[in-house]
C-alpha positions as CSV (number, residue, x, y, z in Angstrom):
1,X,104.8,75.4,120.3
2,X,104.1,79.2,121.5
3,X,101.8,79.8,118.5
4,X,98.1,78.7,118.7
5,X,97.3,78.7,115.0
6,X,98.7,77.6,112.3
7,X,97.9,79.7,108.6
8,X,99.1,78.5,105.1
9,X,98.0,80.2,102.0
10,X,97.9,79.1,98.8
11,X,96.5,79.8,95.7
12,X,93.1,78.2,94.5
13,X,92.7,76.9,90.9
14,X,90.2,79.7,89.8
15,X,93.4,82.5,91.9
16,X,91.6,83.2,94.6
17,X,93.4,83.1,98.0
18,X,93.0,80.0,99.9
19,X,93.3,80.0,103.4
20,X,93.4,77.3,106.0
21,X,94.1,77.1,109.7
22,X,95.5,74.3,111.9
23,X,95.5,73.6,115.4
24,X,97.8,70.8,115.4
25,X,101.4,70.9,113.6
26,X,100.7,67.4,113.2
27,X,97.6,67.7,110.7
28,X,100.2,69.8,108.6
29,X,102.7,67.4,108.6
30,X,100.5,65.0,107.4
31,X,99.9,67.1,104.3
32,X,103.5,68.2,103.8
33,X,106.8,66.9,104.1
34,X,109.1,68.8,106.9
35,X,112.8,69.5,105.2
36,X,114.0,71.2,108.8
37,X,113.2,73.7,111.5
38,X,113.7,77.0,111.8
39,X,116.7,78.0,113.4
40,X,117.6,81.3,112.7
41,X,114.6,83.7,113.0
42,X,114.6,86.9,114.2
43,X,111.3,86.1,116.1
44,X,112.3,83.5,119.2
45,X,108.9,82.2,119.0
46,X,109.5,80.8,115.6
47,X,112.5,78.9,116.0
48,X,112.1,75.4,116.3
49,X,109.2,74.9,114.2
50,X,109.0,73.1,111.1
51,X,110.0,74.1,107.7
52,X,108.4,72.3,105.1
53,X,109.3,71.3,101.1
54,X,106.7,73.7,99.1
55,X,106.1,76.2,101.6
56,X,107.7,80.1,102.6
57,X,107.6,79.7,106.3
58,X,107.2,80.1,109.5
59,X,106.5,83.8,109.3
60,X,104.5,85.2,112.4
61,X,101.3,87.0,111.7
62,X,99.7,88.4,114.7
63,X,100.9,87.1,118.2
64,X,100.1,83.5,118.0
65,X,99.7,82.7,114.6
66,X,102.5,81.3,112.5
67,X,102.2,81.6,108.9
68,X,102.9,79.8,105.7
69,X,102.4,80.5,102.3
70,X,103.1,78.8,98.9
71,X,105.8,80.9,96.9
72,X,103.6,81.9,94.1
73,X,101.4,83.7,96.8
74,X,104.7,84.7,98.9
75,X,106.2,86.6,95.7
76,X,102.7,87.7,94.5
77,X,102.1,89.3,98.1
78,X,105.9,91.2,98.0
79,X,105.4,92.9,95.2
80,X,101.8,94.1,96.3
81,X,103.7,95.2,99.6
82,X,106.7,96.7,97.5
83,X,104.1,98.8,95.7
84,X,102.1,100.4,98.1
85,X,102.7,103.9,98.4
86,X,102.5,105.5,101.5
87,X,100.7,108.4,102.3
88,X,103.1,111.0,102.9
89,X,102.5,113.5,105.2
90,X,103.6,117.0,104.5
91,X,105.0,119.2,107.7
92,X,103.5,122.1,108.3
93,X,106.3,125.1,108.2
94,X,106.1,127.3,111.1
95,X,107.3,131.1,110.6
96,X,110.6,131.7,111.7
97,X,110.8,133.8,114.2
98,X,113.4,136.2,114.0
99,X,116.8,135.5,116.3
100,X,117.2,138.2,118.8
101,X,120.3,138.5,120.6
102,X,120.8,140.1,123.4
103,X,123.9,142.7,123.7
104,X,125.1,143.9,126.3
């Protein structure tokens, strides 16, 4: 595996963001149950790794960290994404200068 961490997040009972990081992929298979591997991401250093029942994943956060997340905090985290209005910058207008041609 190219990725040194591993990250799920989930949501605690009081809905708080809980996170916890692995080392091994084989503490997290202990805990969940693998349904796959990825095979199709656009991010080569994700394919192969496991995809697990109950989890959104792998996602890459950073350059080695792989990331899961629970779907409640995957669709909660969209829509706070989708939201988020970005600054927009305004362009400063320079004065046209006036087109000159020369005639000869």
């Amino acid at each position: 595996m190219s990725k040194e961490l591993i990250r799920v997040v989930t949501r605690a009972a009081d809905g708080t963001i809980r996170i916890k990081d692995y080392t091994k992929e084989e503490s997290l298979k202990k805990l969940h149950t693998q349904v796959g591997i990825d095979d199709c991401s656009t991010d080569l250093g994700l394919r192969g790794l496991p995809v697990f029942r109950g989890l959104i994943g792998p996602m890459p956060e950073g350059k080695n960290i792989v990331r899961y997340e629970s779907p409640e905090v995957f669709e909660t985290l969209t829509k706070e994404w989708s939201t988020v209005k970005a600054a927009r910058r305004s362009r400063s207008r320079a004065k046209a200068e006036p087109v000159v041609a020369a005639v000869e």
